[in-house]
N, C-alpha and C positions, 0 to 999 in steps of 0.2 A: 453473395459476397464471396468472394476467394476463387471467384471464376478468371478463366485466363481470358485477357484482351481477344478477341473478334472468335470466341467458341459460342457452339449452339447450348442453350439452355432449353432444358425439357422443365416443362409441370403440371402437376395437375390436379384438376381444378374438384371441388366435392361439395359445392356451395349451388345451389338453385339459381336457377337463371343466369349461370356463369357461360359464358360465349362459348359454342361449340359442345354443352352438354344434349345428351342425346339419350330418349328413355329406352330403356332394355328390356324388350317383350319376353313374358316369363310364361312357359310351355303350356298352352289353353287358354293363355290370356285372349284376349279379342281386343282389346281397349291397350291402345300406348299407356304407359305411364302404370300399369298394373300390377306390374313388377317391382323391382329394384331400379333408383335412379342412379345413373353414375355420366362421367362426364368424359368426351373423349378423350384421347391424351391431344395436348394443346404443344404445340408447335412454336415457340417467340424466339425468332433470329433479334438477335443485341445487334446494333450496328457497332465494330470496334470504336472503340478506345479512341479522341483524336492523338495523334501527336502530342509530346511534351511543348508547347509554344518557347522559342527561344527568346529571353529577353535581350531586347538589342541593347547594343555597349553605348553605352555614351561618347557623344562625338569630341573630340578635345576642344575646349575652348579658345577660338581666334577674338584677338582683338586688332584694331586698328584706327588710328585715326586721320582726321584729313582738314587742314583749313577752310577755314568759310570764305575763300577768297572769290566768290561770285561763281558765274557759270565757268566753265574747265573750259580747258586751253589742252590741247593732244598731249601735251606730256603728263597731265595729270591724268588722262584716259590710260595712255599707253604705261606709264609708269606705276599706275597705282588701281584704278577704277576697273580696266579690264580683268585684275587678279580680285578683286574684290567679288563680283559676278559670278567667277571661276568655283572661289573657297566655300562660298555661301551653301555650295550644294556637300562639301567634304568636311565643314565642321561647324560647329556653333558659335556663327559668326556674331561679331558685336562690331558694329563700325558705329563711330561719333563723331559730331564735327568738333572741332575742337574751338570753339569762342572764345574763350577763356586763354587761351594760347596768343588768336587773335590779338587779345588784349597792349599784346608785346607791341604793336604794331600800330594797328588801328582804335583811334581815338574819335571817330564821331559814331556816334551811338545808331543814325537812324541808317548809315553804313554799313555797321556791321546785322543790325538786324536784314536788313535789305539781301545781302550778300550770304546769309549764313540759309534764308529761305533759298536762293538760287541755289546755292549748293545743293541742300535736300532735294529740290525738286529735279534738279541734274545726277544727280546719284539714281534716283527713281527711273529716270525715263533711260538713262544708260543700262540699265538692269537689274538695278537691285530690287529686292522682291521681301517686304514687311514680313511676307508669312514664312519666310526660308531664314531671315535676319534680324537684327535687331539693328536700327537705325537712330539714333537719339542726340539730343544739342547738348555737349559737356555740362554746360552751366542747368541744365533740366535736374542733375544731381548732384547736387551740392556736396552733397559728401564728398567728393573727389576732394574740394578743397581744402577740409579738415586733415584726410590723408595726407598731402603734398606737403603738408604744416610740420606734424608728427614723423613724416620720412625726410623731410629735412632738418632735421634735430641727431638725425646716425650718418648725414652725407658729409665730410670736409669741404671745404668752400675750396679745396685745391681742386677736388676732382672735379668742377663746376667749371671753373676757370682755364679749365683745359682743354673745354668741349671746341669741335671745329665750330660748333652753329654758334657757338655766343662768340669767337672772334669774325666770323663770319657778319652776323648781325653788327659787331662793333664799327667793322667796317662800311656797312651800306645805310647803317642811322648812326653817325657817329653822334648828332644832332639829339638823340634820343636813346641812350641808355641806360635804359630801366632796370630795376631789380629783375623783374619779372623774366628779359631777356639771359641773365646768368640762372634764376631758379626754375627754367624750363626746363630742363630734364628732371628735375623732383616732380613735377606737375605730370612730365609725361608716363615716369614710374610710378605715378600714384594712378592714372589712367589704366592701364593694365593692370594692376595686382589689386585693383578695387573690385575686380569683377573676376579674380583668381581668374584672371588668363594664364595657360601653359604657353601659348605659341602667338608669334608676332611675325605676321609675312613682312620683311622689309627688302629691299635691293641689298647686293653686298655692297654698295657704297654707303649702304645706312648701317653697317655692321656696329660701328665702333657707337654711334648712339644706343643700340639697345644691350650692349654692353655695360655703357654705363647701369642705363635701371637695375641689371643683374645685380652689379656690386651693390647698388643701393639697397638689393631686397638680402644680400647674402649678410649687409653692415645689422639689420634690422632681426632675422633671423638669429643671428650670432647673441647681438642685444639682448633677445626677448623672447629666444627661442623662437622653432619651425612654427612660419604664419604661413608665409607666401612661397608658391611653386617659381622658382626661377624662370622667368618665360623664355623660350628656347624660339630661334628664329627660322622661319619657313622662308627658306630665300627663292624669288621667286625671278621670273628670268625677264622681268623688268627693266627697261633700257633707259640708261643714262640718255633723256632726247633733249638734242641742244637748241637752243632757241633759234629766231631767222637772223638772226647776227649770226651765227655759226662756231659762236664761239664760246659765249654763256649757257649756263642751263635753262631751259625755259622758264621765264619765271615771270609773272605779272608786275614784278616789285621793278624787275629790269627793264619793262614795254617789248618784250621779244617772242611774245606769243601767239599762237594759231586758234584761236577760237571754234574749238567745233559745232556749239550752238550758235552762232552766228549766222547772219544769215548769207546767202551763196556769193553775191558781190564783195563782201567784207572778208570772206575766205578766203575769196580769188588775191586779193590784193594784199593779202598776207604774204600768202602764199607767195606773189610776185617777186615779193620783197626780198627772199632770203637770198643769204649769201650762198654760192655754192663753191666751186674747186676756183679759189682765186691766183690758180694758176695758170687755169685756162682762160688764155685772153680774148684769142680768137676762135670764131664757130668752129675752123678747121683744126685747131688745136685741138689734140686726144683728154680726155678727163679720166680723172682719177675719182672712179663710186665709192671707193673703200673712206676718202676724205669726202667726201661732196654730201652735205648736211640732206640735201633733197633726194636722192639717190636712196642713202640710210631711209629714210621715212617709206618709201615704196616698200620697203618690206615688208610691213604692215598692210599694206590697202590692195595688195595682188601676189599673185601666184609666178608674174612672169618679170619680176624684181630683177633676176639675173639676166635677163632680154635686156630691158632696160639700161643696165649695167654696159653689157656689150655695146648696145649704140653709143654708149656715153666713151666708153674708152677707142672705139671706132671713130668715132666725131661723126657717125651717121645721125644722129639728135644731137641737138645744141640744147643748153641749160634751160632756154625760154622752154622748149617742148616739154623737156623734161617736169618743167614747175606746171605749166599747163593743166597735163594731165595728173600729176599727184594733185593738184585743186579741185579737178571734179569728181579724181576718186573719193577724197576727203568727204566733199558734200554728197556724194552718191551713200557712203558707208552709213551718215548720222543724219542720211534724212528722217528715218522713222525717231530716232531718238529726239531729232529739233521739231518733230512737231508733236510729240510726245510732250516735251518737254512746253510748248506754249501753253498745253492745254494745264499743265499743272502751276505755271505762272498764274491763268488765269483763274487758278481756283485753290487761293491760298489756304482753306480754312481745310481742305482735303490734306495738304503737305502738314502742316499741324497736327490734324488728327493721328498722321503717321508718326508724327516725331513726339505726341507726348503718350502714344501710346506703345514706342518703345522705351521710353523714361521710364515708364511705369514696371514694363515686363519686368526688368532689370535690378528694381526699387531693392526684392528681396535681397537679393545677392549683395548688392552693398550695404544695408543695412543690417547682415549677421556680418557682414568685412568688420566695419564699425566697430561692431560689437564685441567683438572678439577683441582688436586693436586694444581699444581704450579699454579692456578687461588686463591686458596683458602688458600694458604701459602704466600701470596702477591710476588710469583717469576714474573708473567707478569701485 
């Protein structure tokens, strides 16, 4: 004891049959051991000390979420999915599908179960990875819904009323709007701050949505005192992709979408479809890449975009070549992921195990959320 890290210790030993003892012939003796016994001195190198082990920091909490709108169309790859893969390895990721959201929407039941399994099973084969994430169906934790109740009890119905996505929504169902569509930002605030997420990757054209939840968590804090970490946005460099009309955002609600699990013929004719520089009338006429919806997408699927680019403003390629070849780059890039992706179609009870075994990981963290909440709202 009180020895310094990696020095030699000496000892010795004066015990019978202790290793290295050695009997001392005493002067006339004839017989070992006739003397005095004593023992050599013994020799024990310590191996040093290890190192003090550094405990690793804990990684900040990501969350995110994504609709169950069936299998992805590129602008959910390119816009959302690809950063998703990205994050999973830089922080403690939480993606969800959101159902519950859904609900704004979609009214047949065996739809949305239908579309919300393709989702997971498309998130999987694009790259998300259970043991790096945590993956889970909104409605798996019900607790969200309690929270979203409780946080909108400190939200003004102005601030609601002002979001783009509910006059957005008013306009594309005017046929159907629901409460659910104006309290979807309470629902989404309560998605994040149920599981004390710090950071929400969003586009900066999703800025002013997660804005809102800030004010939501700053009305509730103020209330009932420090609950919830303000979550702070990881903007990520996700591209506004416009659908093959050229003019909308991609969106399934629209019919303007590129299906990348699709299969290669249904690609191709996607792909034919789009609109590109409707200025250029003639093969001979020069194109403009910087407007030309199919141009933009090449930057994704190669290296040599600005090539491409050149022929288009040269009128050396006409728009048919140009869609062409972004068609089979498309299907060359997602072939492993579409047949990735069949195999887990065909083995539903595999996508489940995934997804209620992220429900679960997570169970704790919102059931001390809970707990605290309704402590602090004087519910118990």
């Amino acid at each position: 004891a009180g020895a310094e890290r990696g020095t030699t210790h000496r000892a010795t030993a004066d015990t019978w049959n202790m290793p290295g003892m050695v009997p001392e012939r005493t002067p006339g003796s004839s017989r070992p051991g006739a003397g005095r016994l004593h023992s050599g001195t013994m020799t024990i190198e310590l191996a040093p000390l290890p190192a003090p082990v550094e405990t690793a920091r804990p990684r900040p909490r990501i969350f995110s979420g994504i609709q169950p709108s069936g299998a992805p169309h590129i602008g959910n790859d390119l816009g959302a999915i690809r950063n998703y893969v990205r994050l999973q390895a830089e922080y403690e990721a939480i993606y969800c599908i959101v159902d519950y959201h859904a609900l704004t929407s979609v009214h047949d039941p065996d739809r949305l179960r239908r579309q919300t399994r393709e989702m997971a099973s498309a998130l999987l084969a694009l790259g998300l990875d259970p043991e790096r994430c945590t993956l889970f169906v909104q409605s798996h934790r019900p607790e969200v819904t309690e929270l979203a109740w409780l946080l909108a009890t400190v939200t003004p119905v102005s601030w609601l009323e002002r979001t783009p996505t509910y006059k957005e929504k008013k306009l594309n169902q005017p046929e159907d709007i629901n409460h659910g569509l104006l309290a979807y930002p309470v629902l989404q605030a309560a998605d994040i701050v149920l599981y004390k997420a710090s950071v929400v990757p969003v586009g900066k054209d999703q800025a002013a949505h997660l804005e809102l939840s800030r004010e939501i968590v700053r009305a509730f804090n103020v209330r009932y005192g420090e609950t919830f970490p303000e979550p702070k946005a990881v903007f990520t460099s996700a591209p506004v992709v416009l659908g093959t009309d050229g003019v909308k955002k991609m969106s399934k609600s629209v019919g303007n979408t590129i299906e990348i699990l699709a299969s290669p013929d249904e690609i191709r004719r996607q792909v034919m479809s789009m609109v590109t520089d409707t200025q250029r009338i003639l093969r001979t006429d020069p194109g403009r890449p910087e407007v030309c919806n199919v141009c933009q997408l090449h930057r994704f699927f190669g290296t040599d975009y600005e090539q491409i680019w050149e022929g288009e403003r040269t009128a050396r390629t006409g728009c048919v070549d140009t869609k062409r070849l972004l068609a089979e780059r498309i299907i060359e890039h997602y072939a492993p992921a579409r047949e990735r992706y069949r195999e887990l179609i065909a083995q539903p009870g595999q996508v489940d195990r995934v997804l209620a075994q992220g429900a679960e990981r997570i169970r704790p963290i919102a059931e001390a959320t809970m707990t605290e909440v309704r402590e602090k709202m004087g519910l118990r």
